[in-house]
N, C-alpha and C positions, 0 to 999 in steps of 0.2 A: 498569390498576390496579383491584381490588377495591374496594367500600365500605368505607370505616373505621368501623372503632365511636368513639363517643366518648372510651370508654375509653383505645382506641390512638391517636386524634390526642393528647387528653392529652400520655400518656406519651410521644407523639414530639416531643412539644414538649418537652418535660424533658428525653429527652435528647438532641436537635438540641442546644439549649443549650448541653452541655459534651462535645458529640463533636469540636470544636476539640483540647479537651487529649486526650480518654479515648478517642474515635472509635475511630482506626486501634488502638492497642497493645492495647484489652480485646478485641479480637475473637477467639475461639477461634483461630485457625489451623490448624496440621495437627496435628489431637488426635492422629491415626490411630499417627505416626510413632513417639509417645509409649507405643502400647499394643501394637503389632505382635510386640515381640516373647516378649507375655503371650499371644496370643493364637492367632498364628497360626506355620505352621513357615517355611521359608525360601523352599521352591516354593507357599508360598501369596499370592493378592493382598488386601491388605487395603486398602478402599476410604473407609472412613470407623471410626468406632468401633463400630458397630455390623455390619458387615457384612462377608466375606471370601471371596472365589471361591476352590476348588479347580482341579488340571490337569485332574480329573477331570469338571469342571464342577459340583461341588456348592455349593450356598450355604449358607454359616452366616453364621443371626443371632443376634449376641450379645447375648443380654439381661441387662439390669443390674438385676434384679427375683429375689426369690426367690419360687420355686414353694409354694403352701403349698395346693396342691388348686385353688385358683381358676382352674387352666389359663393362667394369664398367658403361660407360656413358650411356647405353643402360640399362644395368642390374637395375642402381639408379633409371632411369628415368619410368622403369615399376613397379618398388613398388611404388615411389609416385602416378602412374597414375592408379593404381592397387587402393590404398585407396581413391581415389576420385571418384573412378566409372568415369574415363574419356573413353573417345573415341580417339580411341591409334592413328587414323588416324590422330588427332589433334593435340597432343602432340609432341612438340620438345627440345629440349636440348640446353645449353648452358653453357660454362666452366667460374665457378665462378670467379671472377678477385681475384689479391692476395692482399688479406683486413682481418684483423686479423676477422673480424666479422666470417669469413670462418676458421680462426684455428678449428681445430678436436677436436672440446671438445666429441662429438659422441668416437671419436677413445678413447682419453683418460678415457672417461666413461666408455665404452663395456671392455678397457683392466684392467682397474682399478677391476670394481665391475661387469662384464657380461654383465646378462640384467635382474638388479634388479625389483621386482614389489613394487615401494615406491608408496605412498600414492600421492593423486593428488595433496595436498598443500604444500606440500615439493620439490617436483619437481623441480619447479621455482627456489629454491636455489640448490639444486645440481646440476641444468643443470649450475649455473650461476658460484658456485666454479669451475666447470670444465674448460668452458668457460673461466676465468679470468687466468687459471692455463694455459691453451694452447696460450693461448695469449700471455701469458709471456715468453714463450718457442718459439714462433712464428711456432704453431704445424700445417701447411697448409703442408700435406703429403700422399703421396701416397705410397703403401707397403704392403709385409706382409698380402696377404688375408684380408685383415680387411673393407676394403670396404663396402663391403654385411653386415656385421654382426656388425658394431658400425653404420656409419653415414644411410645407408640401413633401418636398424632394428631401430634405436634410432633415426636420425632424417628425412630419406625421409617417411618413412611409417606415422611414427605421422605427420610431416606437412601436407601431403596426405589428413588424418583421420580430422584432425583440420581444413583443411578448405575446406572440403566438411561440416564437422560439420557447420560452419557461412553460406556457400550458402543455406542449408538446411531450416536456420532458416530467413535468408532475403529472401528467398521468403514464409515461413510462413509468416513475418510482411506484406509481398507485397498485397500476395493473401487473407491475415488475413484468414489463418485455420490452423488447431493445427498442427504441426510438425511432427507428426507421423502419418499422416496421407501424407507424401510425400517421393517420394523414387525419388533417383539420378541415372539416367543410361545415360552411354555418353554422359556424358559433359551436359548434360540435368537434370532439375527437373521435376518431373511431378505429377501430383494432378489428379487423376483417377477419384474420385468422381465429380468433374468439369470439365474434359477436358477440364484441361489447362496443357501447356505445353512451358519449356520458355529457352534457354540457360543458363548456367553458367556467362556468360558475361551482360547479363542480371542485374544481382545483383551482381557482383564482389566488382563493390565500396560499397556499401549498406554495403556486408559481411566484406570487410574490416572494417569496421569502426566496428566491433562487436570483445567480447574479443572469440578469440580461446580456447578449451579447454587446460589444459596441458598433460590431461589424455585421450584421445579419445580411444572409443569401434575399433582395431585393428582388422580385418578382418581372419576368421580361413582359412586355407589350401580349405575347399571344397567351399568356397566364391570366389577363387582369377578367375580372367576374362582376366587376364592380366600376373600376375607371372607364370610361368611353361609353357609357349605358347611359338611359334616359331616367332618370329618377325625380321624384317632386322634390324639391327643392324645401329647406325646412322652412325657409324665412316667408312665404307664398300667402301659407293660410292666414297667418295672423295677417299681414297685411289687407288679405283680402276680404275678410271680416270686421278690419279697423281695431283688434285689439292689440296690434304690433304698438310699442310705444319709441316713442322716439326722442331728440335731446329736449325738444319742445313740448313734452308733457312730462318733466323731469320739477320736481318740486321739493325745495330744502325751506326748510323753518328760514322765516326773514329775507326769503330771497324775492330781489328788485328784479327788473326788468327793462332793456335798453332797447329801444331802436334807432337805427344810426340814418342817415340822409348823408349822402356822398356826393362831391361835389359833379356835376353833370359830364364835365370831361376830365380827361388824364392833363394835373398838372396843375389846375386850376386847385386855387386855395380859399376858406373863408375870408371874408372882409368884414362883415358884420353881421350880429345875431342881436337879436330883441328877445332877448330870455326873458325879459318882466311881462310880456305878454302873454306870456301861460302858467307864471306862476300861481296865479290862481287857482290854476285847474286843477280838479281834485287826483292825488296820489301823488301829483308829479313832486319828485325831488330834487332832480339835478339837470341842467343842462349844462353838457361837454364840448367845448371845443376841442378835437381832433386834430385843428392844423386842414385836412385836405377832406372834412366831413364833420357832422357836429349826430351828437347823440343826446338823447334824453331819456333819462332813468325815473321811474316812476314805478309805483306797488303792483303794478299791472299790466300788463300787456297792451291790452287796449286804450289803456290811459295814456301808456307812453305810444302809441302810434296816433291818438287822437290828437295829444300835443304835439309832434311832430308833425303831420298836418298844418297845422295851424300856426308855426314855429316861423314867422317872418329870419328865412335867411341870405344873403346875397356870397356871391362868391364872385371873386378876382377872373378877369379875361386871362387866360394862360395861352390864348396865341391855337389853341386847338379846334377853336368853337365848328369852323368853319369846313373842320374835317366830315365827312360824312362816309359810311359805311364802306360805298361802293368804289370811293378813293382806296381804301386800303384795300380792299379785293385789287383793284388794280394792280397799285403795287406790288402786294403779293405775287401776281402773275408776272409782272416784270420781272423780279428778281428769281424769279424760279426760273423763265426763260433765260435769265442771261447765266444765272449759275450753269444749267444744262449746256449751253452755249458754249460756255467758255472751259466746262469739265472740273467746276470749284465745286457740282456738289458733293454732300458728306452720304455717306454709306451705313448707317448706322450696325442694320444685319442683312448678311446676304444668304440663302441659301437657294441652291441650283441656280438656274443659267431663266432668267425672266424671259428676255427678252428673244431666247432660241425657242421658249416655250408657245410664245406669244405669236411669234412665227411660224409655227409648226400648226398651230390650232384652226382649227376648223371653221368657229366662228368668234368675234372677238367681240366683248359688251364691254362698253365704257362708258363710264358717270364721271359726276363730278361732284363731291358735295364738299357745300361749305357752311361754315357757324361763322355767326356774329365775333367778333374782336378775335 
């Protein structure tokens, strides 16, 4: 067993406490069973909720994360194929449907308690309080760095680990030889002493049908094959072809179309709209006041941005007009100088010694960049 953090004995002591009543019924179970048939087709294996072998021997990881440029689906998809010892050439991606099986209990875990070292038979219920908690909150999110370091670290790396763990051991039952005597290299097992050598696809079903660990041996930094490598990214081509689709070429039977117009500063509110002036216009259906912005809904896109244009509307002086960009840059710098100053600022994370480094260095470059508001 691992060092415990404070933290996690804590928290294992809360809930040691009431795993009498809640123990065995909150533990996840078999999520897999629950989502297989959103996921995968019928000659596919699905190993956990994140994972599914082809006959083909391909592996897709399901990520429960939207892409939005920061390579997440790329990044999730080479930790789990990193602890499988897969062959990355094989390996594809697919964006999990919205099914609470997929709430962030990883995210609510990692932010709650880090990345506690609990004991392998406790597990099962804390993954499952988590679980039950994100669920309830319908916690399917994307944000906030968190990607990599909850579902990443807590759950694509252990699925990874867990079910290379069962292929490992269904071709031990297959070939009947001990276990440790087989090592997994893309996407492949192999038994050196026999020269044999057999796909993952191979025993996919076999291993499914075996319990997963909870706790699997996690792979150290000078093991990864796959993490810290240069790889094309999956989300690349289609954008770079244009047939990447995105919220805005999303189409349901009867669905309208808004564009909003915001009032010019922070603070300022509507005063008046002359809506009868584009009622005419063809599709338009609704114009909204918002309070601090006004919108208009129409059958089309273009309709409603055309009306919107054209949308005579005034807004309230909120006292801000007269702010201009390069005032708050200022400020900003004031306040940064006097925190420094005075020793008020905040330290979010620190690791090693900056400013001995910065001292120490040979030669020092320094920028400055700054964005609008």
């Amino acid at each position: 067993m691992g060092k415990w953090s404070r933290r996690a004995f804590i928290t294992t002591g809360v809930l040691a406490g009431g795993a009498v009543v809640i123990g065995v019924a909150i533990r996840p179970g078999s999520r897999a069973d629950k989502v297989a048939g959103l996921i995968a087709s019928d000659d596919e294996t699905v190993f956990n909720v994140w994972v599914k072998i082809s006959p083909d021997n391909t592996i897709t990881a399901v990520i429960p994360h939207a892409e939005m440029g920061q390579g997440v689906h790329t990044t999730l998809a080479m930790m789990l194929a990193d602890e499988m010892d897969a062959d990355w050439q094989l390996v594809e991606m697919m964006e999990a449907p919205a099914h609470e099986e997929y709430a962030n209990y990883a995210l609510a875990k990692g932010y709650t308690l880090g990345d506690p070292d609990f004991p392998a038979f406790l597990i099962g219920t804390v993954d499952g309080i988590f679980l039950t908690a994100s669920k309830a909150m319908n916690l399917q999110i994307t944000g906030g760095s968190t990607s990599v370091p909850t579902t990443g670290q807590l759950g694509m790396r252990v699925a990874g680990a867990a079910v290379k763990s069962v292929l490992l051991q269904a071709a031990a039952d297959t070939w009947d030889v001990p276990v440790d005597e087989l090592i997994a290299r893309k996407s492949h097992i192999i038994h050196a002493a026999s020269d044999q050598s057999a796909p993952y696809s191979d025993f996919a079903q076999q291993a499914a049908t075996l319990s997963q660990p909870a706790k699997p041996r996690l792979k150290t930094t000078d093991e990864y094959t796959i993490m810290g490598t240069d790889v094309q990214r999956f989300d690349v081509p289609a954008k770079v072809d244009g047939s990447a689709l995105f919220g805005i070429d999303a189409v349901l039977p009867g669905m309208k179309y808004a564009t909003v117009k915001a009032a010019p500063v922070f603070g300022a509110k509507v005063k008046s709209i002359d809506a009868g002036s584009i009622q005419d216009m063809p599709g338009i259906r609704k114009v909204v006041n918002l309070g601090d912005a006004v919108a208009v809904v129409a059958d089309g896109y273009w309709q409603a941005k055309q009306a919107l244009d054209r949308l005579p509307v005034e807004f309230e002086e909120a006292g801000n007009e007269a702010v201009e960009q390069s005032d708050i840059f200022k400020q900003f710098t004031r306040d940064m100088d006097t925190a420094l100053a005075n020793g008020d600022e905040i330290v979010d994370q620190q690791t090693g010694d900056a400013d001995a480094a910065m001292s120490a260095a040979s030669s020092v470059v320094e920028a400055e960049y700054r964005v609008p508001y």
